[in-house]
N, C-alpha and C positions, 0 to 999 in steps of 0.2 A: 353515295347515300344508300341503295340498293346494298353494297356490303355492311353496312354497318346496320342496317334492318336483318340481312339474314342471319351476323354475329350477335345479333339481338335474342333474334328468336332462335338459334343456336344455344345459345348459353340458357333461355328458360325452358329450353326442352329438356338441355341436362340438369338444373335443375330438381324439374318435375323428375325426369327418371332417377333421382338420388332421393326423390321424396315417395316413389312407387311403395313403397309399405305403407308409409301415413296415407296413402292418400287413395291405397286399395280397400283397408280398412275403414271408409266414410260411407256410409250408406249412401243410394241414389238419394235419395232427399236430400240428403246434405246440399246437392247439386244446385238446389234454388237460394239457400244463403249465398252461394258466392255469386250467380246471377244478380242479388239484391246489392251484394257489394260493390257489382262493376254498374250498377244501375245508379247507385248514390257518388261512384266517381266520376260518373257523367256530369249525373248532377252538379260535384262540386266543378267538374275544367266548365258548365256552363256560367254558372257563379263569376267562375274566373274570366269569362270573357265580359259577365255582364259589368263586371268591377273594371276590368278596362276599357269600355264603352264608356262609360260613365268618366270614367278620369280623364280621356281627350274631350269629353264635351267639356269639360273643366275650362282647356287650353282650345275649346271655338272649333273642334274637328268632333261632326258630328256623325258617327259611324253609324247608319242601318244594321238591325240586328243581325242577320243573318250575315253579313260584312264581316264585321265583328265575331261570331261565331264561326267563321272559315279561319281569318285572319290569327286569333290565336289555336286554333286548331294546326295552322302552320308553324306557328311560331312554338307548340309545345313539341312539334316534332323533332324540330332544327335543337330543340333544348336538352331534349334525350343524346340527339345521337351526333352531337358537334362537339369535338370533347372538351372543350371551353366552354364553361355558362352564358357564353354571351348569343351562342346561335340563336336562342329566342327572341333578346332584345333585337339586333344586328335584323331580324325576320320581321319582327312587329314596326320597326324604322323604316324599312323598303318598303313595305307596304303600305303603310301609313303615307309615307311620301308618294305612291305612286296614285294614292285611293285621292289626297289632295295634293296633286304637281309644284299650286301656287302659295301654298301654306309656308310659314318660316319652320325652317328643318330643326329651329335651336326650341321653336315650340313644340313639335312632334320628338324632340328628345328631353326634354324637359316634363310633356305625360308620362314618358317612359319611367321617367327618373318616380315621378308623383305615384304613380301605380306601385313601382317598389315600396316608399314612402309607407302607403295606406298597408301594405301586406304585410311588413314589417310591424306595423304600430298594433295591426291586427292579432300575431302573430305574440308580439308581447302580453296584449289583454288576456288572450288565452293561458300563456303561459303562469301569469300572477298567480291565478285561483291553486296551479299547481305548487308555484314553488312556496308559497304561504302554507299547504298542506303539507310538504315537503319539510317545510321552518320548525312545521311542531313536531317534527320526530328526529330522527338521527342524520336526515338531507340537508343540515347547515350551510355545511362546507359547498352542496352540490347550486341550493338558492342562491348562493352568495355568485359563482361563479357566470350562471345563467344572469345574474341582475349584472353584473359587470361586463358581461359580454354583451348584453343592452344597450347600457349606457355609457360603454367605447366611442362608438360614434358620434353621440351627443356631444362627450367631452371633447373629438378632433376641431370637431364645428366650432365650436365655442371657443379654440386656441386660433384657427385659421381666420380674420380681419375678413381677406381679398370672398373665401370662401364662404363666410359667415353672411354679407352682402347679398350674394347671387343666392343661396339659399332662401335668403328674405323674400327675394323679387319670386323665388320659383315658387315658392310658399304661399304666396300672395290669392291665388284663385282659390285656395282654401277655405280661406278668410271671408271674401268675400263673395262666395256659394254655397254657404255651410248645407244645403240641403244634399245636392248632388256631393257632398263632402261624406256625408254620414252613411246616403245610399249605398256610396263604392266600400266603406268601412264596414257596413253592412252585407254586402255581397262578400266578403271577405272574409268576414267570420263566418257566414254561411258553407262558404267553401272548406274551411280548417274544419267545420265541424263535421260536414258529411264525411269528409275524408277518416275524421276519426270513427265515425260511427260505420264506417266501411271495417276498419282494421277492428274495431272490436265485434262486430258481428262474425268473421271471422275467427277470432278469437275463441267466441263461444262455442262456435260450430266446433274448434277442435279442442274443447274440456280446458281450455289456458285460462285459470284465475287470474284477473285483472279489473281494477275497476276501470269505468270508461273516464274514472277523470284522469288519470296512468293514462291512459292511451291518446288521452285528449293533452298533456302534458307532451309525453315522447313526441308526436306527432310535431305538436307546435314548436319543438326545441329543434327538430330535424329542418324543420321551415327555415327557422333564423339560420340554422348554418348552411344552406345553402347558397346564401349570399358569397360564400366562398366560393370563386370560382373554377373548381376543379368538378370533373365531369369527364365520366368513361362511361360509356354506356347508356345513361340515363343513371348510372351509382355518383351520388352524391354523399360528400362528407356526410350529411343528416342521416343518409341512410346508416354507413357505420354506426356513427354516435348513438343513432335509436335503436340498433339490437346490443350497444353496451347500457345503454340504459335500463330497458327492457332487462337484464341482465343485473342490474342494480336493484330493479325494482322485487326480485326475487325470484325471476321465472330460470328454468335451466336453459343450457348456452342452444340446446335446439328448439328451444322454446321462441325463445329471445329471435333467430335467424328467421324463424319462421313468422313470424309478427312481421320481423323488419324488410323481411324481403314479399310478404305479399302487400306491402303498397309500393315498393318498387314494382309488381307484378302489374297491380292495377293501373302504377302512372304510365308504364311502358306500353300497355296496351293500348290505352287512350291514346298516347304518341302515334302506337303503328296506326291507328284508325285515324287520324289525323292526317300521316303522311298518305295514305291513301285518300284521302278525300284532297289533298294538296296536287297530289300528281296524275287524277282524273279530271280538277278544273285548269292544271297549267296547259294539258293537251288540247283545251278550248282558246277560241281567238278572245284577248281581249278588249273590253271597250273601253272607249277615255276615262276614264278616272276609276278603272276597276284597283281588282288586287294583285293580278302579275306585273311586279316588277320589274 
């Protein structure tokens, strides 16, 4: 774990030193936009933890806030730097299970499952406004591709009987919670959006023409594909596809890098401040129904 932190922050120091010119020429001031940036990505992984508080009270596991703010603060660590997307889920499951011993483990993976669910659904809502903006210009081909990539899943559900079933049943606290349903869809959007309003603040700072609904677009399409699970680093597919997008949208290719890799920047840092809040409370004894698993 330790080496894959220090290849972490290896790789964004080389980085920065390939970006020593752009980034000698930014005045000191410049210095509090990205302050402002890494402030609203706080903001958004807290979003993110409130959105998964809210989805186990769904499934009768009712997390303490600040529980819940450690718990996925580990869980985003293990998701950076596990090179399989699953080190998050695999973290939020142990824990989960250790925080309630006596809970059913198919309910504690079944929130899991729900929290996908809502981030997903989130994650499309945002993306509509863009590819309908997208539809009335020359992005046909790009709308069409993001809607099918959509509604892949929808269609597997609806062939598989056995799967379509268990969906129903997992589906079912939805239905009948709808408040604690809209909170966590709510938390959710609030997350996509600071995140974008991180990357486009950035953006401004360094003169890149962009509207924020582009950036509020790329962002959320980067979202949906990370459901792939591939993972080096904390580099996910989303990340490539968002500096070729970025790239589509008209900006040049260092343009584009530089967009796509400062929210790589931001989400990795969160991660390391994560793992470091994770491996200052596992060094503490814990008590019965804490969070070391």
């Amino acid at each position: 774990m330790l080496l894959r932190v220090s290849l972490a922050v290896t790789g964004l120091g080389l980085l920065f030193f390939s970006l020593r010119g752009e980034l000698a020429a930014l005045p000191q001031a410049e210095g509090v936009r990205v302050l402002i940036s890494l402030v609203l990505t706080l903001g958004a992984f807290c979003c993110y933890a409130g959105r998964f508080r809210t989805v186990m009270r769904l499934v009768n596991l009712d997390l303490p806030p600040l529980h819940a703010l450690r718990l996925t603060a580990s869980a985003s660590f293990y998701q950076a730097f596990v090179p399989l997307s699953v080190g998050g889920d695999l973290t939020r499951f142990a824990l989960c299970t250790a925080a309630a011993p006596g809970m059913s483990r198919r309910k504690i993976a079944g929130g899991i499952v729900l929290d996908h669910l809502l981030g997903s659904l989130a994650l499309l809502l945002l993306v509509m406004p863009w590819v309908l903006d997208r539809l009335a210009g020359e992005g046909l081909w790009l709308g069409a591709t993001v809607l099918g990539a959509g509604l892949l899943p929808i269609l597997v559900l609806s062939t598989l009987r056995g799967l379509r079933h268990r969906t129903r049943r997992m589906l079912s606290p939805l239905r009948t919670r709808v408040p604690d349903t809209l909170y966590a869809l709510a938390f959710s959007l609030g997350m996509q959006l600071l995140l974008a309003v991180a990357v486009w603040n950035l953006a401004r700072m360094w003169a890149i023409e962009i509207a924020f609904l582009d950036v509020l677009g790329v962002v959320a399409c980067g979202g949906l594909l990370q459901v792939v699970p591939v993972n080096v680093g904390g580099l996910h597919l989303g990340d490539l596809a968002g500096g070729a997008l970025y790239i589509l949208h008209g900006l040049s290719l260092p343009q584009a890098a530089l967009l796509a890799t400062s929210l790589y920047c931001l989400r990795v840092t969160v991660a390391i401040l994560g793992g470091m809040w994770d491996l200052t409370q596992a060094r503490r004894p814990t008590a019965p129904g804490g969070l070391n698993p």
